[in-house]
N, C-alpha and C positions, 0 to 999 in steps of 0.2 A: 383589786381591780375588778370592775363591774364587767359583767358579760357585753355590755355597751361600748366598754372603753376600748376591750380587746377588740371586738371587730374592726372597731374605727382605727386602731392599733396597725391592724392585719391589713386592713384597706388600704391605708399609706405607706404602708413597706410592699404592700404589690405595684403599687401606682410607681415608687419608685424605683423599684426593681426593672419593672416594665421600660421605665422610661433610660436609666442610666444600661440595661442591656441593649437597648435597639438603638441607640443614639452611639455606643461599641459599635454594635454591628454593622450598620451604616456607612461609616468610617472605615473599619478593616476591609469590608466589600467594593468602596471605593478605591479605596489602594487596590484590591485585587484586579477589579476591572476595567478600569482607568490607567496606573500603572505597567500593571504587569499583563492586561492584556488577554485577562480570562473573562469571556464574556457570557460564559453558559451557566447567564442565573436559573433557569428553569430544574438541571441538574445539581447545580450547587446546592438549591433549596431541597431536593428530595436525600442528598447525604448529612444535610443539616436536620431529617428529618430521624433517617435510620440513627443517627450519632444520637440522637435524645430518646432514641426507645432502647439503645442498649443502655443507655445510662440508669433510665427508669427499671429495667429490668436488673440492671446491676443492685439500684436501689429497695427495689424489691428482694433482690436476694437476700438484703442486708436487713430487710426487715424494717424500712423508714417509713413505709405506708403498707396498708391492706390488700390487696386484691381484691376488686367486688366485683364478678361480673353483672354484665346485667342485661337488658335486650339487644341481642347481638344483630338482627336487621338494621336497629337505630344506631351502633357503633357503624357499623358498615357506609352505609347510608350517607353518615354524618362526616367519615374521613374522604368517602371519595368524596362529596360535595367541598369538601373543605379544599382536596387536590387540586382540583378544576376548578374552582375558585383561583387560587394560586396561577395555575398556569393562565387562565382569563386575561389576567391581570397583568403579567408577562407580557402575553398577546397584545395585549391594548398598548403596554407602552412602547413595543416595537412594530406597529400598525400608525399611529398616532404621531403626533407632536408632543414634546414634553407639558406644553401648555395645557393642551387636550385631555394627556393624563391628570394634567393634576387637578381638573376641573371633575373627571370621573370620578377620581379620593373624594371629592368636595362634596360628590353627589351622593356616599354611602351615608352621611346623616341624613338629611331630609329623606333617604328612600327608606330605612331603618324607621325612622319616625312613624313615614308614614304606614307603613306594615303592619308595626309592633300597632297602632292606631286600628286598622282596619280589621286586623284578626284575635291579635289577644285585646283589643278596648281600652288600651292603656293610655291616660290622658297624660298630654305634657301643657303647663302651664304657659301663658302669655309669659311669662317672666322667663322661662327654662327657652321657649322659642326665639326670645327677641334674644338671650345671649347667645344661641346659638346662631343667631343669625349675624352677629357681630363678629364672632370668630369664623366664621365661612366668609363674612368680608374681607376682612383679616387677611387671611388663607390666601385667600385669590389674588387679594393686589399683591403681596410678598412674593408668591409663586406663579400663577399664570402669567405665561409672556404672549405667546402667540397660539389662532384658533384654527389650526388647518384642518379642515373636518374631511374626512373620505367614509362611502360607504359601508368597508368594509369593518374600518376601524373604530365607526360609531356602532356596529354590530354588537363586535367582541367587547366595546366600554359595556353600554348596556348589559349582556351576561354578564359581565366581571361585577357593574354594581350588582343585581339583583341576587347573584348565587354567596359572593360576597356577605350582602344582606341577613341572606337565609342562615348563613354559617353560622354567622356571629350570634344570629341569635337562637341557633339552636343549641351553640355552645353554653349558654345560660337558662334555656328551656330545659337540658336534657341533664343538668347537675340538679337541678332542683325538683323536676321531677324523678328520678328516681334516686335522687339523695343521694350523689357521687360525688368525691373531691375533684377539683382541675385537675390532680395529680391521675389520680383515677381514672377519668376523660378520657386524660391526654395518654396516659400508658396502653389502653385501649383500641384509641381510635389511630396512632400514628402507625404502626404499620400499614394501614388502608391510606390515607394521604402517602406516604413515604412510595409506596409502591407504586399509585396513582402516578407520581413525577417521573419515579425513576423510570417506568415503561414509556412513557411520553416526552421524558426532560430531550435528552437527544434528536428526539424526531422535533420538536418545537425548537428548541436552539439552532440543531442544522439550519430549519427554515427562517428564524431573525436573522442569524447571523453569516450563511453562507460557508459554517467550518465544521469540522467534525471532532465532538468534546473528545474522544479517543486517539484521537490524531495529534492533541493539543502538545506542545513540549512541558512537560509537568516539572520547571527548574525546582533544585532544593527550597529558592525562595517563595516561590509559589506554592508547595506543599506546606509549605509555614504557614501561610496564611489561608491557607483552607483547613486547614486543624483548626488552627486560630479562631478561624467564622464559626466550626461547627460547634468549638468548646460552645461559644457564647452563643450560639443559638439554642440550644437546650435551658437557656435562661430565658430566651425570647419566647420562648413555644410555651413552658411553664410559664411565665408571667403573665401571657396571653389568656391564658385560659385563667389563670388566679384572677385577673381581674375584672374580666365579665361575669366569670362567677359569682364575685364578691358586689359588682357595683353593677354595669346595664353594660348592650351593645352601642350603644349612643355616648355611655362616659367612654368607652375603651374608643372609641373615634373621636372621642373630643383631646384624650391623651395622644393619640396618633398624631391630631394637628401641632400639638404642639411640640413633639417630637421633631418635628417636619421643623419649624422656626428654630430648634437647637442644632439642627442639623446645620441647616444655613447660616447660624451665628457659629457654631464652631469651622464650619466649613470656609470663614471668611478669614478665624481667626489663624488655624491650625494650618489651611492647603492655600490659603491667600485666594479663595475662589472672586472672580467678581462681584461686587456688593454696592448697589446706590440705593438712594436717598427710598425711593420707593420698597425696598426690599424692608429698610428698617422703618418705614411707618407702615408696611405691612405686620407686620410682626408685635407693631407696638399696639393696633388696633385687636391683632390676636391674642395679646394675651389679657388685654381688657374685656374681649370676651368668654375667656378662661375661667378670669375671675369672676366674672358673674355668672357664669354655670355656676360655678364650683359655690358661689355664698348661696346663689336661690335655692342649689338641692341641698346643702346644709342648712336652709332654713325649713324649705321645707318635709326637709326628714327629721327637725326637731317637733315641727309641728303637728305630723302623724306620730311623734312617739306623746307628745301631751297631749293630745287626743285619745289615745289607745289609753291612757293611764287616766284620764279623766272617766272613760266611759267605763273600766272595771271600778274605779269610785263608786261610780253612780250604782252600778248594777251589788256592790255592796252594801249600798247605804239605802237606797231606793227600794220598800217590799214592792209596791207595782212592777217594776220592771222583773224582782226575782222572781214573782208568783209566774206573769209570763214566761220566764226560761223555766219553768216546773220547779224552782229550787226555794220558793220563797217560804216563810213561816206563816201558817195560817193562825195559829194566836201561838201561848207564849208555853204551852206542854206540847202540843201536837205539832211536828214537821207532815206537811203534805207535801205530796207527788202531784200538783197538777199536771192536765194533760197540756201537751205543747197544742198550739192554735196551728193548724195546715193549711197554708196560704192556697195550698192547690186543692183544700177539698171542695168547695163548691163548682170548680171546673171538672171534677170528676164523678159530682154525684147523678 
């Protein structure tokens, strides 16, 4: 198996890891706070947080990945942003209407786009925009119902996309610049998010919900199912990072939406939630634009790797082109060393 095939290998077992953990999660979470009545997501997520750094250090003990440190401002940095991110986004959907929210989730593509665009120069194709612009169609008729806008709550949407944004893509900036696994990342930077919530989860809960997470009656059933969330969020928190890693912050939102459409087909099937005609030609519109992300960057990531392998062709076959990289044969006993050509030396002379 080629070093191609693995990737592409690796990339679909994150993508569905990704996707069959958080669509668990979702579900057990639902029962938790819907059912039984625990509504202090903000606390929930920060012990969903510490449950996956003992785990990684457990794993660590055991020797399943490396320890690498590496610039400790940028871990820092990187988990509180990530915490406050999190709680943001809390914020907004208990600030908000559920419509409201779900039009902010809609907003972290095009803001991601447009970012990754204006700072790192990253082009996205007419093709990559118009499918994405079809699954944000999608998206919306399936989920957005109603638009109650208030000042405060368009405040906290806003933060929530923009730090949101930053996260995600520094979560894929910050593996490939200093050459760390999502495991590595993630064992890293979770105690700084984990701590972020836990010192905040309660004070932010008190204020959605008007109750006190320590006060809460914690029944045997209810402890079940906060086990239950944390096991499976230590799959969500790793697959997160494995697949921005592995693919972009923009596919990891474009998996998010569709997550969001299984959520709501399971949610029809499994809790009997309400479901019309509009929810399922939402959904059908979304995952038509799924597909068409998913063929145009398979197209054209086949067509930057036949590119890359045409132009090392050339640069072997081609003496013009080797003489200018210094490597070329000048006749057929003597290798020369030409000098490379310095785009910037008549600006400096």
């Amino acid at each position: 198996m080629s070093e191609s095939e693995r990737f592409q290998l690796g990339t679909i077992g994150a993508l569905s890891l990704s996707v069959v953990s958080s669509v668990s999660i979702v579900i057990c979470n639902k029962a938790l706070i819907s059912s039984l009545g625990f509504h202090f997501a903000t606390t929930l997520t920060s012990w969903h947080l510490l449950v996956t750094f003992c785990s990684l250090h457990v794993a660590l003990w055991m020797k399943l990945f490396e320890h690498k440190p590496f610039d400790a401002r940028a871990v820092m940095g990187f988990g509180i942003l990530n915490g406050i991110s999190i709680g943001l986004l809390n914020l907004s959907l208990g600030f908000n209407s559920v419509g409201f929210y779900q039009m902010t989730k809609l907003a972290i593509i095009p803001c991601t786009v447009f970012l990754e665009t204006i700072f790192f120069r990253k082009k996205f194709s007419r093709s990559i925009q118009f499918s994405l612009t079809i699954l944000l169609l999608g998206v919306g008729i399936a989920t957005v119902t109603d638009l109650q806008l208030n000042a405060l709550g368009s405040v906290l949407s806003l933060l929530a996309v923009v730090t949101t944004c930053i996260a995600q893509i520094m979560t894929n900036t910050i593996q490939k610049k200093f050459k760390v696994s999502s495991t590595q990342l993630l064992y890293q930077s979770c105690p700084y998010q984990a701590m972020t919530l836990f010192i905040s989860g309660p004070f932010l809960d008190g204020l959605l919900t008007n109750q006190n997470v320590f006060a809460f009656k914690y029944t045997p059933q209810v402890l079940v199912f906060i086990v239950l969330s944390c096991l499976i969020s230590v799959s969500v928190n790793f697959s997160t990072f494995l697949v921005i890693g592995k693919t972009s912050p923009v596919t990891y939102q474009v998996l998010g939406h569709l997550k969001t459409c299984l959520v709501l087909g399971f949610g029809y099937v499994l809790l009997r939630d309400p479901f019309s005609w509009r929810n399922i030609f939402g959904i059908f519109v979304a995952l038509v634009g799924m597909i068409l992300y998913s063929y145009y960057c398979t197209l054209e990531s086949q067509l930057k790797v036949s590119e890359s392998a045409q132009l090392i062709q050339a640069k072997e076959t081609d003496p013009l082109i080797s003489i200018e990289d210094g490597s070329g044969i000048v006749n057929d006993d003597v290798v020369a060393k030409a000098p490379v050509w310095n785009s910037n030396k008549d600006l400096h002379a």
